[in-house]
C-alpha positions, -999 to 999 in steps of 0.1 A, spaced: -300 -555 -152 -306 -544 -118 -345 -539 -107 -356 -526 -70 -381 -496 -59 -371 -465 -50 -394 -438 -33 -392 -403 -48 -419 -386 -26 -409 -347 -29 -398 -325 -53 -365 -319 -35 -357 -357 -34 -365 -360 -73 -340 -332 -81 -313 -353 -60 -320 -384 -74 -317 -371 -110 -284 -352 -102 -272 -383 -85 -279 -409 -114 -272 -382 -139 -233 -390 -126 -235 -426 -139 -230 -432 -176 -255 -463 -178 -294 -465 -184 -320 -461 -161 -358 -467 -166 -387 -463 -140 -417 -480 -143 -451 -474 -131 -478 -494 -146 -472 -496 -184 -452 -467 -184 -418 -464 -187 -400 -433 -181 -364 -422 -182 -350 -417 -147 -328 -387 -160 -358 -369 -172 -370 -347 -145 -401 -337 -163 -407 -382 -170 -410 -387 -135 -435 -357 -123 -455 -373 -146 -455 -406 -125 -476 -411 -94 -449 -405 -67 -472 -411 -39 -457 -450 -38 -426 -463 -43 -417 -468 -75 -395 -494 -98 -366 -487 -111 -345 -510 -138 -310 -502 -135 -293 -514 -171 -253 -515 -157 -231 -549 -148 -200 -526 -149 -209 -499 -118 -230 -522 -102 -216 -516 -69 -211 -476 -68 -249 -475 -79 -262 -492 -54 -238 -467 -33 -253 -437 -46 -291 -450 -47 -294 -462 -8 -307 -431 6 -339 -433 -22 -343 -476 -22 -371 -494 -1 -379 -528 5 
């Protein structure tokens, strides 16, 4: 399992980030306080606070790599 935070501050860059995990056949969770949302929900994450960046629990060993790839433009430190 992978965990890091991700900022999803606008509406646009929550439509990408879906489209782009959508892609990958593992699981992905965010978490926000004690709730934990599917990443690939669309409606899950408006539901979050998106004013901070958020964590997200990446559940892949196999595409490790070519995550990471796809996720760099949304992770922060």
């Amino acid at each position: 399992m992978i965990k890091l935070k991700v900022s999803l501050s606008s509406i646009d860059k929550v439509k990408s980030f879906v489209n782009t995990i959508s892609k990958f056949n593992c699981e992905f969770d965010l978490i926000s306080g004690r709730y934990v949302i599917d990443a690939k929900s669309i409606m899950g994450i408006f539901s979050l606070d998106l004013s901070k960046p958020i964590e997200l629990q990446i559940h892949t060993n196999d595409e490790k790599d070519e995550v990471l790839e796809a996720l760099k433009e949304y992770i922060v430190e």
